[in-house]
N, C-alpha and C positions, 0 to 999 in steps of 0.2 A: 870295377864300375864306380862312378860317380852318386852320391848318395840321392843325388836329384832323380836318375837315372833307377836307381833300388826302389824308391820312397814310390814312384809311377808304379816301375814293373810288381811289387811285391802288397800293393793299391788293388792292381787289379788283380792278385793271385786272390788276395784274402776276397774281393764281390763277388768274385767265382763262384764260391764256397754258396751252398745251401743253408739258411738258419739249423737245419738240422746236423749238416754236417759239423759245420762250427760250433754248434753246442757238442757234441761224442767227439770232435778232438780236446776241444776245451774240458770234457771230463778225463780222457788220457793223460792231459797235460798236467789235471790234478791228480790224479791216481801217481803219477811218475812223479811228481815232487814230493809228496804226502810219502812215498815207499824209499824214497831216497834222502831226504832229509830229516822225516820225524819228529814235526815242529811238537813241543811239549808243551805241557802246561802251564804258564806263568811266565814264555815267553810272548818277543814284544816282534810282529809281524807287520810293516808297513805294505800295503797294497792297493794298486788303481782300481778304481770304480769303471769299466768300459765303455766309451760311445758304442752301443748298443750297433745304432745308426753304419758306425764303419767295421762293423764285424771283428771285434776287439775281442779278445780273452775273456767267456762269461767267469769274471772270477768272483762271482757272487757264490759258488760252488765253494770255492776257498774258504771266504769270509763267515757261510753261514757252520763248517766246520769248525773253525778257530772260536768263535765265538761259545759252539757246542761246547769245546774242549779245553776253556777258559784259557786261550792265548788271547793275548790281549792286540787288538786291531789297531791301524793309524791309518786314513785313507790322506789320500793330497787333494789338496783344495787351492784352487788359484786366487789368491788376495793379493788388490793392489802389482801385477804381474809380478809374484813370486809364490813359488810352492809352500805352500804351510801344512803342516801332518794332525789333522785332528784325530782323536781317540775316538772311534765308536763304542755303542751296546747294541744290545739284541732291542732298546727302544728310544735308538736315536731317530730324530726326525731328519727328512733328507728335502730337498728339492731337487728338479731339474734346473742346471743349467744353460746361460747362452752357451755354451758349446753341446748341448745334449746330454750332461754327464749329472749323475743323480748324486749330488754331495747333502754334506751335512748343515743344516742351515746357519748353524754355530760357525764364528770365525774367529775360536778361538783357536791357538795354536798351541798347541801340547806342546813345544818348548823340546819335545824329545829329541836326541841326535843319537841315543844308543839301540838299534834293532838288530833283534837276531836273524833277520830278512827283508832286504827289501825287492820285492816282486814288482818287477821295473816294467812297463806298454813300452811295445816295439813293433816297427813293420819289418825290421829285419839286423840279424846280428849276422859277421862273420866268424872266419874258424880263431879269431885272436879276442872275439871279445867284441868289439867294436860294434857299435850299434846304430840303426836307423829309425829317427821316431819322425815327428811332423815339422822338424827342427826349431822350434821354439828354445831348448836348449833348457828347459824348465829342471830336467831331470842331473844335467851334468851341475847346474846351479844347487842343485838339492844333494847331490853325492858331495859337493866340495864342504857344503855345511855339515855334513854329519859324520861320524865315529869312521874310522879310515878302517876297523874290523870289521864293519856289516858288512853280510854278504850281498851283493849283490845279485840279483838271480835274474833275470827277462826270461819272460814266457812267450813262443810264438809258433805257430802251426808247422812252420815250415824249417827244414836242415838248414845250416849254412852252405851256398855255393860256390858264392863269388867273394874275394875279395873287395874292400872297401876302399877305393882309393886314393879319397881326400878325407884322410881322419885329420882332424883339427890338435893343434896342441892342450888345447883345453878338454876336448873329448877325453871321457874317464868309461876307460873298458868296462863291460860285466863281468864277474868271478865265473856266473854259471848261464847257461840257458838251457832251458827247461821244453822240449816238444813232444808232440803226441808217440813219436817212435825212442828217444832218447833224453840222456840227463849231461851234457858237453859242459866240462870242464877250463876254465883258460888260465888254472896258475899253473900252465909251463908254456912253453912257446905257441904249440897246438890244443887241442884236445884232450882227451883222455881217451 
């Protein structure tokens, strides 16, 4: 299918969803990354803040963990349209938003390019990796800046079905994605 075609159908999987429902998968989603990765102490964990609004990943579940667990946070913030990775604490101040999204009011840019995860927002990924976001292209702009080791991870409700059928040459796969049932794999041609 055409990503225009995903970005609709997999729109309206996620407004389906219950606030209730989407918070108990968005905690599965943490329990399965949290049991499968084992993010430690003193590492360095990039992750999205959710439009609440379009029923995104509650990864505030993540953040308020890592934080617990002294992994050190980087959330993305849009300055001047490009992604910039600020460092939170446990008493950083945020705002909302023109897009709905609760950042940090600081635009400073932590300079960082080396994480031991980045926890990628998606409406939908295939079985290779390839991903569907709101196409901004914010995120393939932010994977070419930084460490070609980090892993990448997308978290998202739903399995992969379909194939994607206009991946772009600039589009930069995810390593892993992360859902409520499983933890999918793409350094080999498929899955794991």
């Amino acid at each position: 299918m055409l990503k225009a075609e995903l970005r609709k159908k997999y729109m309206q999987k996620r407004k389906a969803l219950s606030t209730d429902e989407a918070f108990l998968l968005s905690e599965k989603i943490f329990e399965n990354f949290i049991n499968y990765f084992k993010p430690k102490e003193g590492e360095k964990v990039h992750i999205f803040i959710p439009i609440l609004e379009r029923k995104e990943i509650t990864t505030q579940i993540f953040i308020n963990y890592f934080l617990e667990q002294n992994i050190r946070v980087f959330v993305p913030k849009i300055v001047a349209d490009k992604l910039i990775n600020i460092e939170i604490f446990k008493n950083t101040v945020f705002e909302t938003s023109s897009w709905g999204i609760s950042e940090p009011i600081s635009n400073e840019d932590s300079g960082e390019t080396i994480f031991h995860y980045v926890i990628t927002p998606l409406l939908y990924c295939d079985h290779k990796g390839n991903r569907v976001g709101y196409g901004k292209g914010f995120y393939d702009a932010f994977f070419e800046s930084i460490s070609k080791e980090v892993q990448k991870i997308g978290v998202n409700y739903f399995n992969p079905e379909e194939n994607i059928d206009d991946v772009w040459e600039n589009d930069i796969p995810l390593d892993y994605l992360v859902t409520p049932a499983d933890v999918l794999s793409f350094f080999t041609k498929g899955f794991e």
